[in-house]
N, C-alpha and C positions, 0 to 999 in steps of 0.2 A: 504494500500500500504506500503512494506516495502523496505527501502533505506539501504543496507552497504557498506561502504567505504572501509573496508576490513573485514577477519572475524570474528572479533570482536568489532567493532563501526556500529552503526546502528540506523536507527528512522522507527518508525512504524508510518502512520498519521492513525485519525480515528477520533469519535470526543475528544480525548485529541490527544496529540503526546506526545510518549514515545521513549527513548534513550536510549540503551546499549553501554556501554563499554567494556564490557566483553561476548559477544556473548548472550546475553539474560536475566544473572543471576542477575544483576544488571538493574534496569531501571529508570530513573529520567524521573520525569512527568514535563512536562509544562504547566500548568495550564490555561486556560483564564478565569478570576477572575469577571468580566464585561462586562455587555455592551456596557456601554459608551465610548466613545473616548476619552483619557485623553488630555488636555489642550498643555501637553508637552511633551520629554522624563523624565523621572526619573528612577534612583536605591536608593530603599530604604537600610535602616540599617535593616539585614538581625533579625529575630527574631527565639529563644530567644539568647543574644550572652552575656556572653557565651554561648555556647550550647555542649551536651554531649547526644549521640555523632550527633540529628537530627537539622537540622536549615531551617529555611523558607525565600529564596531569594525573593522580591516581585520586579514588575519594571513595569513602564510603556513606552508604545510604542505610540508615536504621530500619525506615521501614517505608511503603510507596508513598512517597512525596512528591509534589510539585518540585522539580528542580531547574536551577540557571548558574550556568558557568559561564562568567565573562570574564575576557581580559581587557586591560585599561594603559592604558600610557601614565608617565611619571606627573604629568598635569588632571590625571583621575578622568581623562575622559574614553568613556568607552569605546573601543579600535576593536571588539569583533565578539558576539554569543558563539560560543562554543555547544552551547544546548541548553534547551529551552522548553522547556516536558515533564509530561511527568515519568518517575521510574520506580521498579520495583526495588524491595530492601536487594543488599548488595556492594559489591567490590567493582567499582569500575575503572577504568583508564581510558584517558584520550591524547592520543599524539597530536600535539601541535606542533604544526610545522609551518613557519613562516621568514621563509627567504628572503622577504620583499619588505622589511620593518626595517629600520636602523637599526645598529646598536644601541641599546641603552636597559634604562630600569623599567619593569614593566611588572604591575601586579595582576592578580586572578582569583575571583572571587566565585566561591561556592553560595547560592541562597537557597536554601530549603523554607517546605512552610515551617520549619521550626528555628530552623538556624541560619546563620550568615561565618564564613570563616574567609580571611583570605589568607595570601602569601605574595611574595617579592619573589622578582625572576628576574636575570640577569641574560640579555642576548648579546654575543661578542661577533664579531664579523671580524 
């Protein structure tokens, strides 16, 4: 099944779910990493950071929530949803990968309907 909000943001479900931003070209995977139900929510520190230019977001989800993962530039203003949905409890990862950013400081925020967590990431070119 596939979802767009307009024509060029989109999610395809299957067994991963995948995102475009750009009509297709681009797709960011959301991963479920596990079986288990984690204990809590969490967002990890995204590995490897620095990174140049792929990184690996991991997080877990306690139980099905509404979720949004964005990332932000060093002046807080939002540069791209990573996903935007809801998900079942679980262990996920998303590789970001963005070649085409500058260097610099860039955070990523997890919001659940219960929680908000972020983190600091580092891209070097």
């Amino acid at each position: 099944m596939a979802y767009f909000i307009n024509s060029s943001t989109g999610w395809v479900a299957g067994n991963k779910l995948l995102k475009t931003t750009n009509g297709g070209g681009l797709l960011t995977n959301v991963n479920n990493t596990s079986e288990n139900i984690p204990s809590e929510f969490s967002l990890y520190q995204n590995y490897p950071n620095p990174f140049n230019p792929t990184t690996k977001i991991k997080f877990d989800i306690q139980k099905t929530s509404f979720t949004k993962l964005s990332v932000y530039n060093s002046e807080g203003k939002i540069i791209e949803t990573l996903y935007n949905g809801n998900l079942n409890a679980g262990s996920y990862e998303i590789n970001f990968d963005r070649s085409n950013y500058p260097s610099g400081i860039y955070f990523y925020k997890l919001e659940t309907s219960e929680y908000i967590f972020s983190k600091k990431m580092l891209l070097l070119k």
